[in-house]
KOLPARO-208200 format. One record per residue (C-alpha): z, x, y; chain. Coordinates in nm, 3 decimals. Layout:
% residues N
      up    east   north unit
       Z       X       Y    A
...
***
This chain:
% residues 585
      up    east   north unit
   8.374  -5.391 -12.203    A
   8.674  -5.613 -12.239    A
   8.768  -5.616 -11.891    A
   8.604  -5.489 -11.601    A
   8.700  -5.138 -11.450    A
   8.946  -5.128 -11.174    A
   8.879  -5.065 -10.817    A
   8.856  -4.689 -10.747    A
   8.911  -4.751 -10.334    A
   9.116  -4.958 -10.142    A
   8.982  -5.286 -10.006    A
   8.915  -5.278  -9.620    A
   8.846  -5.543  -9.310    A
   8.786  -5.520  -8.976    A
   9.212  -5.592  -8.902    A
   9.284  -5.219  -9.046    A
   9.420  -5.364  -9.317    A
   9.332  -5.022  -9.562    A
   9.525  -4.815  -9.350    A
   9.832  -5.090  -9.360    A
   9.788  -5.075  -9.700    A
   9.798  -4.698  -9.735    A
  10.120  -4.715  -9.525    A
  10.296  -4.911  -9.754    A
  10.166  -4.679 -10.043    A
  10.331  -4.429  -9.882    A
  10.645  -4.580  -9.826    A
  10.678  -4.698 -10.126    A
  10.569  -4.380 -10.279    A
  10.865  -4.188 -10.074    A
  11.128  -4.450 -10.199    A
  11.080  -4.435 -10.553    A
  11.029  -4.048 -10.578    A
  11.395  -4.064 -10.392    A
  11.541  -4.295 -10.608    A
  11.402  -4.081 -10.918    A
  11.579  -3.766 -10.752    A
  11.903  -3.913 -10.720    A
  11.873  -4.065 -11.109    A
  11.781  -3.746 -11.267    A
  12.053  -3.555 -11.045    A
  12.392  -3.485 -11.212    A
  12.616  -3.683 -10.971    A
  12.974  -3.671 -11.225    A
  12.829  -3.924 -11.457    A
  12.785  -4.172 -11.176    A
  12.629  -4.451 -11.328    A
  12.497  -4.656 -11.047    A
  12.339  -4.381 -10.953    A
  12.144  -4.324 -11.247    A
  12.036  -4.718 -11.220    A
  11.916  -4.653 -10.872    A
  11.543  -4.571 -10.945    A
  11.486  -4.821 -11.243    A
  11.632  -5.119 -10.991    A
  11.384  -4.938 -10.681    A
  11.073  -4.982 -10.929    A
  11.179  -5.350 -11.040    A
  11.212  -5.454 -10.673    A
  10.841  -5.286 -10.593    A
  10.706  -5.427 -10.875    A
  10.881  -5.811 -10.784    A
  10.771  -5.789 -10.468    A
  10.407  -5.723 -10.575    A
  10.469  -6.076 -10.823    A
  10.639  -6.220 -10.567    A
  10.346  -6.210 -10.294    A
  10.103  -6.280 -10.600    A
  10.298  -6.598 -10.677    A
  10.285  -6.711 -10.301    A
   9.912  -6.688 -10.295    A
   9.851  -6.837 -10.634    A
  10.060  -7.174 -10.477    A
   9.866  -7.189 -10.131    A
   9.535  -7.100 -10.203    A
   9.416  -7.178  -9.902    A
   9.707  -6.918  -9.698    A
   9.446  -6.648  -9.649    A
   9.682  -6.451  -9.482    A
   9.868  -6.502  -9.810    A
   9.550  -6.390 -10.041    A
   9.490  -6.106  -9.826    A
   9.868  -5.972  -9.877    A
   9.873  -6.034 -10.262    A
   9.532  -5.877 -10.295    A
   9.620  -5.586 -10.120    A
   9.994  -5.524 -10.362    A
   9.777  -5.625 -10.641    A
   9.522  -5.321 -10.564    A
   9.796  -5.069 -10.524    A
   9.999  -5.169 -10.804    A
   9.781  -4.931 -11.034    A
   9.775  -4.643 -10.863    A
  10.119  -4.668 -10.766    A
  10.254  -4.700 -11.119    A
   9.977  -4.451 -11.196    A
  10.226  -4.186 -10.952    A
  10.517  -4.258 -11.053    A
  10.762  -4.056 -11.209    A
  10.896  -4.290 -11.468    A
  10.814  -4.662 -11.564    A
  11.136  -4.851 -11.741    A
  11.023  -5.131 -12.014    A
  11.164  -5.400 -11.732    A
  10.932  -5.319 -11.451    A
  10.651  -5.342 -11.786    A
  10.778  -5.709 -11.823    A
  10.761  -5.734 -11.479    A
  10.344  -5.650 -11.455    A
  10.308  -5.912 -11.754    A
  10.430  -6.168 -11.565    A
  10.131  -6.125 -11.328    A
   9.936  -6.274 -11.690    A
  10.110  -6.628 -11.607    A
   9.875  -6.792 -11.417    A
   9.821  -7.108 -11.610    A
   9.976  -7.309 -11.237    A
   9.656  -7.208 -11.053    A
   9.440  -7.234 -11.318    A
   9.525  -7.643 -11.321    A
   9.527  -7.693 -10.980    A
   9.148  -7.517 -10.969    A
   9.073  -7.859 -11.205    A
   9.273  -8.066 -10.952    A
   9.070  -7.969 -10.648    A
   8.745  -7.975 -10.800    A
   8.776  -8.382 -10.767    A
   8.809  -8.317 -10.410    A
   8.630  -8.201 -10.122    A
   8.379  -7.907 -10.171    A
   8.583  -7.667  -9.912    A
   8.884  -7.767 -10.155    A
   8.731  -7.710 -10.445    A
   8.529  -7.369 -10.380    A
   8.932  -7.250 -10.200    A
   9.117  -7.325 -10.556    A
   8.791  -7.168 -10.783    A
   8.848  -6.884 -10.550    A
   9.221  -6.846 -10.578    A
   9.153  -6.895 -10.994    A
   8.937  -6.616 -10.954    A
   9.138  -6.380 -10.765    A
   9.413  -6.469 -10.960    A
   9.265  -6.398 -11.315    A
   9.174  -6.072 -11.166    A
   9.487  -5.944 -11.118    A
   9.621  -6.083 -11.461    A
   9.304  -5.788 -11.592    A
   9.425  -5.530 -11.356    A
   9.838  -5.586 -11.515    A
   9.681  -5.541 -11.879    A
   9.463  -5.286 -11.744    A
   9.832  -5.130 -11.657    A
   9.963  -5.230 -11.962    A
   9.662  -5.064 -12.150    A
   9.698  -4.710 -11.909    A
  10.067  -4.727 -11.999    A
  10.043  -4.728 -12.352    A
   9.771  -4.449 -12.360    A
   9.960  -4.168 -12.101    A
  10.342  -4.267 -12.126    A
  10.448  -4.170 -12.479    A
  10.838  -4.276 -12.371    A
  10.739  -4.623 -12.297    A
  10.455  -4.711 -12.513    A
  10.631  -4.920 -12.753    A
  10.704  -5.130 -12.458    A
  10.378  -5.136 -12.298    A
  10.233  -5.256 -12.614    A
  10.524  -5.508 -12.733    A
  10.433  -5.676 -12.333    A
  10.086  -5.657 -12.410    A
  10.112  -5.842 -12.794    A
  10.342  -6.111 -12.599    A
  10.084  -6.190 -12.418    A
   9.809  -6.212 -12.668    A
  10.069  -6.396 -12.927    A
  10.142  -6.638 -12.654    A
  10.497  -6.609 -12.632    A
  10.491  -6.466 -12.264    A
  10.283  -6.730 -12.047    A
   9.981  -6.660 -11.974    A
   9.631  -6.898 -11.932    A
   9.380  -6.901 -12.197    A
   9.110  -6.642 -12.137    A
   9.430  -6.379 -12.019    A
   9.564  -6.441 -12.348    A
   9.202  -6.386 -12.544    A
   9.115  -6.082 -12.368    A
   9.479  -5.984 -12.457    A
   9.437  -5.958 -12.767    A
   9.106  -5.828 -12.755    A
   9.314  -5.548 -12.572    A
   9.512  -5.536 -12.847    A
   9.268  -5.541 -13.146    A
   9.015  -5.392 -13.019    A
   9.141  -5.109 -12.759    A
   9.525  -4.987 -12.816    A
   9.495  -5.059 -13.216    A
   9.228  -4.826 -13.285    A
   9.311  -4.572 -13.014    A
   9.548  -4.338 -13.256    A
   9.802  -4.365 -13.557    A
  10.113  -4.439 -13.339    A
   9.928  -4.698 -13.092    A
   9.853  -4.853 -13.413    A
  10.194  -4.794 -13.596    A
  10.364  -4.958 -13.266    A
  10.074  -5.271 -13.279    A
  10.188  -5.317 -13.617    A
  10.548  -5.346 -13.525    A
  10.510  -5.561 -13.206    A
  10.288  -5.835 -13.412    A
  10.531  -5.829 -13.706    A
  10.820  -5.924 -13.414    A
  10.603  -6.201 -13.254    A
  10.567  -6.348 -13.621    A
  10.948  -6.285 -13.682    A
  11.023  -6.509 -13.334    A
  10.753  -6.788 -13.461    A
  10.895  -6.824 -13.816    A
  11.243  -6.858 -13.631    A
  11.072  -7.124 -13.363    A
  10.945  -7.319 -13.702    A
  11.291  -7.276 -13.899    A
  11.492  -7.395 -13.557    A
  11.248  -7.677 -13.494    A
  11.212  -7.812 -13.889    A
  11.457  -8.100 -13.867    A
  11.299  -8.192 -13.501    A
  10.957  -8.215 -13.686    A
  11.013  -8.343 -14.011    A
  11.178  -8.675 -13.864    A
  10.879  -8.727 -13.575    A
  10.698  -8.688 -13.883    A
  10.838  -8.955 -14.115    A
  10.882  -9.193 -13.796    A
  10.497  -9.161 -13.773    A
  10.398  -9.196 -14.114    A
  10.604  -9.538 -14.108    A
  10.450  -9.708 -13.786    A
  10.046  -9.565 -13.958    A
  10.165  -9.737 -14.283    A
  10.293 -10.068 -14.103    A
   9.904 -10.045 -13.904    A
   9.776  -9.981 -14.246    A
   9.663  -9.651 -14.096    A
   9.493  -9.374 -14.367    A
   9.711  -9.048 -14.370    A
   9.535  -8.741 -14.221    A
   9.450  -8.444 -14.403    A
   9.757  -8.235 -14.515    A
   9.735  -7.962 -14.276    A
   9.639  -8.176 -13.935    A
  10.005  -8.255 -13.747    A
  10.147  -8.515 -13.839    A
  10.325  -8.581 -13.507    A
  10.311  -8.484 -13.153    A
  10.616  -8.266 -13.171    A
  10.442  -8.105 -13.456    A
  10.168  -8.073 -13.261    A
  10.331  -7.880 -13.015    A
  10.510  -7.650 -13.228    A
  10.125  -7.527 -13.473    A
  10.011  -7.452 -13.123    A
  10.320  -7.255 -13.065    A
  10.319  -7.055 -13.352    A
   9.933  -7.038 -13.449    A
   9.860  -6.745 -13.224    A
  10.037  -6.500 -13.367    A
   9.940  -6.608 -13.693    A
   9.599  -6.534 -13.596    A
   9.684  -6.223 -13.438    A
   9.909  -6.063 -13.735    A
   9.534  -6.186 -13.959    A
   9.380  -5.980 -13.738    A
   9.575  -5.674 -13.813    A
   9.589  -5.762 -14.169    A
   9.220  -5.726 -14.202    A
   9.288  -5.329 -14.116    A
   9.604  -5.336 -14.265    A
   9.567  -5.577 -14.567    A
   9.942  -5.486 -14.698    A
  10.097  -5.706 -14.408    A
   9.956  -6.007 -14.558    A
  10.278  -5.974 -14.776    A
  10.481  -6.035 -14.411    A
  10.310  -6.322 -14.336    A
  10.332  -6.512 -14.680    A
  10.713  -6.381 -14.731    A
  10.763  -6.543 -14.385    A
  10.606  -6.852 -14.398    A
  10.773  -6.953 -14.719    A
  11.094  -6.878 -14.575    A
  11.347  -7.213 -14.615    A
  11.214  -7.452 -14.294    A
  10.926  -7.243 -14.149    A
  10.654  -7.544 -14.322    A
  10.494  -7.549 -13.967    A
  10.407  -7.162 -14.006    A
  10.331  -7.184 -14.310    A
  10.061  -7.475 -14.223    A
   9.970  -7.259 -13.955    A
   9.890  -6.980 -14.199    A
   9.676  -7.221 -14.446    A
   9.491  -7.342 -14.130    A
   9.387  -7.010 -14.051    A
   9.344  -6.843 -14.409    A
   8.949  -6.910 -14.383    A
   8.897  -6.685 -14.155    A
   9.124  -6.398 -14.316    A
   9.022  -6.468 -14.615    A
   8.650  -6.431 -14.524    A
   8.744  -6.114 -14.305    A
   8.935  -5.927 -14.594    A
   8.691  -5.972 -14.846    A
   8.372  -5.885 -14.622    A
   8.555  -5.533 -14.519    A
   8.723  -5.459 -14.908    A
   8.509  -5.666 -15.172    A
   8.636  -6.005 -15.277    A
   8.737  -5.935 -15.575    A
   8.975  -5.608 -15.468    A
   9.151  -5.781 -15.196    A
   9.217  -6.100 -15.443    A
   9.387  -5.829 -15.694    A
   9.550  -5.674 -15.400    A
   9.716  -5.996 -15.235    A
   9.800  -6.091 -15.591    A
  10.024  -5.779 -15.659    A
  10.212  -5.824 -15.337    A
  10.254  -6.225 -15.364    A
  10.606  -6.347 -15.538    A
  10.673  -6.650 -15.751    A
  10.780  -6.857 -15.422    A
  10.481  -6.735 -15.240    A
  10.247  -6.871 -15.482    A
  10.104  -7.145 -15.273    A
   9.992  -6.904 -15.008    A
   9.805  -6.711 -15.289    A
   9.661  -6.988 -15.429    A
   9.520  -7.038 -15.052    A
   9.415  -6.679 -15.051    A
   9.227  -6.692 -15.333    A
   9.071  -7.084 -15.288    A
   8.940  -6.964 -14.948    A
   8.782  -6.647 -15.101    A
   8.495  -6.765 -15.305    A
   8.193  -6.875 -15.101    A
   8.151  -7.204 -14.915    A
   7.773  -7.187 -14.923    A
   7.643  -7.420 -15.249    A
   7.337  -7.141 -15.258    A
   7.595  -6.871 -15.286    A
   7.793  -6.871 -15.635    A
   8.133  -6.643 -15.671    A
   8.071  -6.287 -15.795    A
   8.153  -6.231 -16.157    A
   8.354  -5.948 -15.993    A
   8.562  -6.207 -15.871    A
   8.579  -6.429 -16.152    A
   8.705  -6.165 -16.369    A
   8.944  -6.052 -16.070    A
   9.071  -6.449 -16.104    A
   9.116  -6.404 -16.484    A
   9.314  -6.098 -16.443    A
   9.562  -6.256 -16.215    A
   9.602  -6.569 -16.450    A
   9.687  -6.333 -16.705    A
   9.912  -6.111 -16.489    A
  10.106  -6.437 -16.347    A
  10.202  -6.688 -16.690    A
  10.443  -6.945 -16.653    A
  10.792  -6.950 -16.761    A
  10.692  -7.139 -17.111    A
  10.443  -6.833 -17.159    A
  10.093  -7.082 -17.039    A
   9.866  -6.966 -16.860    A
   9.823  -7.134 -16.506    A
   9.475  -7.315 -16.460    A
   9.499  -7.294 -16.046    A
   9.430  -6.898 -16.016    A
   9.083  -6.992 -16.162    A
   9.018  -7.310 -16.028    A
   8.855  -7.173 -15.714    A
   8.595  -6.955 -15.902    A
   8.503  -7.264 -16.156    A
   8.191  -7.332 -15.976    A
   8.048  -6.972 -16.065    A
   8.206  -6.967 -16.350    A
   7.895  -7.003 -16.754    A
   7.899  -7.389 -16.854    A
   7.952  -7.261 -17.188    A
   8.333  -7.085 -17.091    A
   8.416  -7.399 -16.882    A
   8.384  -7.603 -17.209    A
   8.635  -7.421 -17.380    A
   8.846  -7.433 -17.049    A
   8.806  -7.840 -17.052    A
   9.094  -7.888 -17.263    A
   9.365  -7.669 -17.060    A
   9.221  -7.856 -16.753    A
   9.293  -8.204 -16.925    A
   9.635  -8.110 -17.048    A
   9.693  -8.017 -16.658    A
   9.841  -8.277 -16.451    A
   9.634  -8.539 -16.278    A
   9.563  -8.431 -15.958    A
   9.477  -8.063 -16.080    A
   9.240  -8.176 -16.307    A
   9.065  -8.408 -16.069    A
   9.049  -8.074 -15.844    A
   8.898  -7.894 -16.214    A
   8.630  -8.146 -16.185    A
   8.559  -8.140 -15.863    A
   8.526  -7.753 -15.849    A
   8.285  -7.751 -16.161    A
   8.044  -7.962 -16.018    A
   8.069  -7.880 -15.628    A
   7.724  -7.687 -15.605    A
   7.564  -7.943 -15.867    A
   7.551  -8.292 -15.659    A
   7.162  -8.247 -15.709    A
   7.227  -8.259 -16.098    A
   7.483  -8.512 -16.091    A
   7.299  -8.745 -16.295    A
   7.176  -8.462 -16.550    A
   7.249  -8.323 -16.831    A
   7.085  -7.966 -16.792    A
   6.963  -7.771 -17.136    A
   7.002  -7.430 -17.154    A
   6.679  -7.244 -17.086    A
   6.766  -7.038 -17.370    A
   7.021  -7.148 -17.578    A
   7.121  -6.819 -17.714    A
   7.185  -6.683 -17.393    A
   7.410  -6.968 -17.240    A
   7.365  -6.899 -16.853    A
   7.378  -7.221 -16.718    A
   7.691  -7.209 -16.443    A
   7.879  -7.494 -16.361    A
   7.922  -7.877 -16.467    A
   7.768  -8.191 -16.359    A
   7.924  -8.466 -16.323    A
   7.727  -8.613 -16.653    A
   7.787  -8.310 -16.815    A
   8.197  -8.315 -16.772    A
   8.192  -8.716 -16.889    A
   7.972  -8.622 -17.229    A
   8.231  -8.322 -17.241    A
   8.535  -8.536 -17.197    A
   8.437  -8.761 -17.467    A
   8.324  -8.527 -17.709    A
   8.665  -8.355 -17.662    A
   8.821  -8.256 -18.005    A
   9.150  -8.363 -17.903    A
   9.340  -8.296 -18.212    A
   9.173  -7.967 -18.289    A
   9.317  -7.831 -17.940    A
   9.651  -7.978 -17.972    A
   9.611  -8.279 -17.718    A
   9.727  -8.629 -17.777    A
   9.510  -8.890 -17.826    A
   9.663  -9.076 -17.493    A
   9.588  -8.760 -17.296    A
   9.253  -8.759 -17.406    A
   9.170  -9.146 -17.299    A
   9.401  -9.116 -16.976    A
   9.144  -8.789 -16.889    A
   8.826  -9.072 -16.924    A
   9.018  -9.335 -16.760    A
   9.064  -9.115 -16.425    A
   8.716  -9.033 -16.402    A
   8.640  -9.382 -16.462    A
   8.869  -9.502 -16.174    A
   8.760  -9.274 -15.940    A
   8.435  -9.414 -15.830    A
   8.359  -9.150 -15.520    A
   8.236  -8.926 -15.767    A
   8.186  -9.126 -16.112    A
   8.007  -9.404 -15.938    A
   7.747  -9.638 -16.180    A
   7.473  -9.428 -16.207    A
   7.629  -9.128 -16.299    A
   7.828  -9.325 -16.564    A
   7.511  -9.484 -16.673    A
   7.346  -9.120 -16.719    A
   7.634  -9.053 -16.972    A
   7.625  -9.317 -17.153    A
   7.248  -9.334 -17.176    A
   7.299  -8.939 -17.272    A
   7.544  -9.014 -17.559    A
   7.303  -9.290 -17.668    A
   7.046  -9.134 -17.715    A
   7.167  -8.816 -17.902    A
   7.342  -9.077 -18.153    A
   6.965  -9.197 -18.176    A
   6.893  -8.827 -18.294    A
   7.148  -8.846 -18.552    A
   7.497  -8.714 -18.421    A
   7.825  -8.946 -18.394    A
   7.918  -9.125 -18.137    A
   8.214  -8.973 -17.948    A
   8.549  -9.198 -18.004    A
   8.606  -9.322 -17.653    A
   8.268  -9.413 -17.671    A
   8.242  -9.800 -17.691    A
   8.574  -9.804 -17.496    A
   8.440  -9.661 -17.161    A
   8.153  -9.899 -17.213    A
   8.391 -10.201 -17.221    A
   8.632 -10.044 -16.933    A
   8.248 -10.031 -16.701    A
   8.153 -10.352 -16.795    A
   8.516 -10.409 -16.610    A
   8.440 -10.196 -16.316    A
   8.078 -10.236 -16.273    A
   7.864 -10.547 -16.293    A
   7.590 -10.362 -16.144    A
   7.568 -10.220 -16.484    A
   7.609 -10.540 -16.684    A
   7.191 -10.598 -16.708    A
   7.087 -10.273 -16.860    A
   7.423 -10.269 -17.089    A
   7.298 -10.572 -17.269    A
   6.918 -10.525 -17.242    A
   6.943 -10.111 -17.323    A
   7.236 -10.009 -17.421    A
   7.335 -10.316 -17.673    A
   7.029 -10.279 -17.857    A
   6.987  -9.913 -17.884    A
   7.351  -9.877 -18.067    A
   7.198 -10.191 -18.340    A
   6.903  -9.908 -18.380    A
   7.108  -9.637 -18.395    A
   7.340  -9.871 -18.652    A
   7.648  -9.867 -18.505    A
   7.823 -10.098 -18.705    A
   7.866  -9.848 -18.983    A
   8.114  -9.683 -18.802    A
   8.436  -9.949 -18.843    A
   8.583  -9.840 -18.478    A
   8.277  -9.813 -18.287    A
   8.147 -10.183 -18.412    A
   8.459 -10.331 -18.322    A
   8.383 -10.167 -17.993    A
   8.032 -10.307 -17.969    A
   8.158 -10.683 -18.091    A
   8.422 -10.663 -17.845    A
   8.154 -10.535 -17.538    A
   7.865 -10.823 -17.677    A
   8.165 -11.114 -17.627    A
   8.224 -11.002 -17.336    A
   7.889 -11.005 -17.173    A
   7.776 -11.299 -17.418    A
   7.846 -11.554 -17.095    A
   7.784 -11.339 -16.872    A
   7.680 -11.427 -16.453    A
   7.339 -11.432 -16.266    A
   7.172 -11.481 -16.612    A
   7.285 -11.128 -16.752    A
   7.355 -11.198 -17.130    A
   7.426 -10.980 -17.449    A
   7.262 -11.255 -17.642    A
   6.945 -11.094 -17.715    A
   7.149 -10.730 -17.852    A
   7.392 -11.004 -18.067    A
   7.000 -11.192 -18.201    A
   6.890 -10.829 -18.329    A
   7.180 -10.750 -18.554    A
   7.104 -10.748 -18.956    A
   7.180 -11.091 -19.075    A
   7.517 -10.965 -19.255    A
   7.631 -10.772 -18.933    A
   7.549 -11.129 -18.733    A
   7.771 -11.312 -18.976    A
   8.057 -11.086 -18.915    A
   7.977 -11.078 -18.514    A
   7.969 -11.447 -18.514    A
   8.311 -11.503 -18.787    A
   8.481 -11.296 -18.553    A
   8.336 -11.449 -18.257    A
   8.204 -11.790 -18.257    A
   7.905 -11.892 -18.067    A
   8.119 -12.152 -17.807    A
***
């Protein structure tokens, strides 16, 4: 159960305190059935009058807070617990009796939820003595227990009072969203009140659910937009004093300042509650991504990325992947792009056993077909997240639209291709059966032999593209580190052995590692060198200039490394050109 069920009987001790309490139950009973009389009672339009019983019930239902409060701030008053435990058990059963219940006296109960004060001073006392310590665990207690019993109320409300439901349930998502205070667990069992009770109880709990969580997301994209300036310039003040401490920036979506902090905390749970709901109800995801890309709400909308794993992984467990990526994708507009793109990165599997469903693949295709750009092109990034599952053999004719993309997409091509191969980095994998073409994926040897073997001119990319594509994958050393270069080259190597040409960025990447990685130097001039004489490279004009140029360079070379024995097994007219060109010093 979500919370535990309330006291049927009244509490009792040996002062008579149950019949006290009874008394007062009465009494109060007798003054707000009055106070209902004279409201309901045609009086000449008196107003006042017709205020009468909605002020009796706020003043009950204050007083009941009011003793609460008292006890939560001296928890060692027993007098004081005795008198707020006593309200606190009647407050059910009195609201349970009475004729009406306005939406303040609601607001009122809720406030019972805010008992975050006694919560800290329980981890105050527990430094001190153990009498201290057991008297504030005990007030904690007592006080989370009436914070249950007021959604208890809240939940008994919204299930026998049609007039005030949408109230009952607007106090109730406050709570759970965080906007009205409450501690930690209130606010988690909250919204398993919410989710998990009141949602599924009937079409217009539900309905109202829906409405209240769309409000709590309409006050936190107006908290983001009101606090955007605020933010961005904590942010920019920080990234200046991490830049002068020479301080690496954090990830995107971590704050980048205290006040921003403050405000994802703020507005993150009713993000997660309004995911919740969009699970059941996946057409609201169009509220939260029309929202969050509203002008100044980048704190939501960080808020929303943060979170997207989990609704991402919830959607497409209860509707299929695939359906729920077509869905989102029909709903999401040009500006909301970014949010889609999020969608759909966060929907294929994180597991490297698990690949993405051709279902989903071909749901990816579909929505880069639905969504070209302006210039009629289709856009790579609504299949990038579905590149790891995607046939080796498709991703080779994708390799050129990923190269004509700009950098930092294409580095994010590569890196998708070959996220569930890091065991095959260093491999180039043959097809089991070449006619069939199943191999899924590319290694990170695999995309280097495909980059240079790249017909550039054929697909309508210029030369400088194509060498600028080699050159980042050559820089970035994380993932093209020295042996998986070395696998390439060796690759390339020996299939020019076997008779086919050498690609034409060949001899160039050789010369730019001999640059970048000495630890390479040794089997350059004792392997490499010497296989390209065998495989008689110079009868290709460009790639011998490339292999003259390499040889110089390594000719001198440190530690005893030299390309003098490659240069010593060149035909005697090819060593007459080598050393014309390059004299022996």
């Amino acid at each position: 159960d979500l919370v535990p069920k309330l006291q049927t009987s009244l509490p009792s001790d040996d002062n008579g305190s149950s019949s006290t309490a009874l008394a007062a139950s009465a009494l109060s009973t007798r003054v707000l059935n009055e106070a209902y009389v004279c409201s309901v009672v045609d009086d000449g339009g008196d107003t006042e009058q017709k205020k009468r019983y909605g002020e009796c019930l706020d003043v009950y239902v204050s007083s009941v807070v009011s003793a609460c409060d008292s006890a939560n701030k001296k928890p060692n008053d027993n007098e004081k617990k005795r008198i707020a435990t006593n309200a606190a058990s009647l407050l059910p059963h009195q609201l349970g009796a009475a004729p009406s219940i306005t939406p303040s006296a609601l607001n009122l109960v809720g406030s019972l939820c805010d008992i975050d004060e006694v919560s800290k001073k329980a981890v105050k006392t527990s430094r001190q003595s153990i009498a201290e310590s057991a008297a504030g665990h005990a007030a904690k207690a007592a006080a989370e227990k009436r914070a249950t019993a007021a959604l208890l109320i809240l939940r008994d409300v919204a299930f026998q009072r049609d007039a005030v439901r949408g109230s009952a349930i607007d106090c109730a998502v406050s709570i759970a969203s965080g906007r009205l205070p409450a501690s930690a667990p209130i606010e988690d069992k909250a919204l398993k009140l919410v989710m998990n009770v009141i949602f599924p109880k009937n079409s217009d709990c539900a309905s109202k659910v829906m409405e209240s969580a769309t409000k709590e997301l309409e006050f936190a994209t107006q908290y983001a937009i009101d606090n955007h300036d605020e933010i961005e310039k904590a942010n920019k003040v920080n990234a200046r004093k991490k830049e002068k401490l020479g301080h690496v920036s954090k990830s995107p979506l971590q704050p980048q300042s205290e006040e921003e902090k403050i405000a994802l905390d703020r507005v993150r749970k009713p993000v997660v509650l309004i995911m919740a709901l969009c699970v059941r109800r996946p057409e609201k995801i169009k509220d939260i991504m029309e929202m969050s890309c509203r002008d100044g709400a980048n704190v939501l909308a960080k808020a929303v990325k943060t979170n997207m794993p989990k609704l991402a992984k919830a959607a497409a467990a209860k509707h299929g992947a695939a359906t729920i990526a077509l869905k989102v994708a029909d709903m999401a507009s040009e500006k909301e792009t970014p949010l889609l793109l999020c969608f759909l990165d966060n929907l294929a599997p994180a597991s490297d056993k698990t690949m993405p469903s051709q279902e989903l693949i071909d749901a990816c295709y579909e929505i880069q077909k639905n969504r070209p750009g302006d210039d009629g092109i289709l856009d790579t990034r609504y299949i990038i997240p579905v590149l790891s599952g995607m046939k080796r053999h498709d991703l080779v004719h994708k390799l050129p639209d990923f190269v004509r993309e700009g950098d930092e997409t294409f580095k994010t091509c590569l890196r998708r291709m070959s996220e569930r191969l890091s065991r095959y980095a260093l491999i180039f994998r043959d097809e089991p059966d070449p006619a069939e073409k199943n191999l899924r994926g590319m290694s990170s040897c695999e995309q280097m032999v495909y980059l240079h073997h790249l017909d550039f001119n054929a697909v309508g990319l210029p030369q400088k593209r194509y060498l600028d594509a080699i050159r980042l994958c050559l820089e970035d050393d994380g993932v093209f580190n020295d042996r998986i270069i070395q696998a390439a080259l060796d690759y390339m190597s020996g299939k020019f052995l076997e008779g086919e040409a050498l690609p034409l960025a060949y001899m160039r990447t050789i010369i730019l590692t001999c640059s970048k990685h000495e630890s390479l130097h040794s089997w350059i001039c004792h392997v490499l060198l010497p296989r390209l004489v065998e495989g008689k490279v110079y009868s290709d004009k460009r790639q011998w200039e490339g292999w003259m140029r390499c040889a110089k360079m390594l000719e001198n070379g440190d530690h005893g490394v030299s390309s003098l024995e490659a240069v010593q097994k060149l035909p005697e007219e090819q060593l007459k050109t080598y050393r014309a060109k390059y004299p022996k010093a």
